[in-house]
C-alpha positions, -999 to +999 in steps of 0.1 A: -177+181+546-179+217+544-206+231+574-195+267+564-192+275+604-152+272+598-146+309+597-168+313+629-153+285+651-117+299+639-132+331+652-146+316+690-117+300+691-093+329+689-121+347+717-111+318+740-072+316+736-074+354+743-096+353+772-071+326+791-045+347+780-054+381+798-065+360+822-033+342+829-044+313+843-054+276+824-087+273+835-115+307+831-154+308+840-170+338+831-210+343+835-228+368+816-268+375+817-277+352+790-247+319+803-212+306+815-187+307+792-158+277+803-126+275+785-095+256+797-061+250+783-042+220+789-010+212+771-017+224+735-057+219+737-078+251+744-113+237+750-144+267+754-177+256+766-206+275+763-237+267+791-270+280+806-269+298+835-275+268+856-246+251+849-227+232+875-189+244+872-172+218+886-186+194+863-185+212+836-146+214+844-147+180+852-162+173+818-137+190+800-106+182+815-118+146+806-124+155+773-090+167+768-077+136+783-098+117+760-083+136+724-049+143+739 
């Protein structure tokens, strides 16, 4: 099934891979005006999550380091 979102989500995901990168660490939370932008790398996943402003961290890490257990 073709959403034609490909090109974008190639694109956000390239914007996370780089932002753990410059950061050199696995695990980034960076909060803007508008959200939280959470991305972690584990192995060879990169998983970006983007949340309100209200967002609890640690569960949203939580989340997502189950996640990657889950598809890894």
């Amino acid at each position: 099934m073709d959403t034609g979102h490909e090109p974008e989500a190639e694109s956000l995901a390239e914007l996370a891979r780089d932002l753990l990168s410059r950061a050199e660490t696995p695990q980034v939370e960076v909060s803007t005006g508008a959200g939280i932008v959470y991305a972690l790398r584990r192995g060879d996943w990169t998983l970006a999550v983007v949340a309100g402003r209200f967002a609890l961290s640690s569960l949203v890490f939580f989340d997502m380091r189950r996640v990657i257990e889950e598809i890894g």
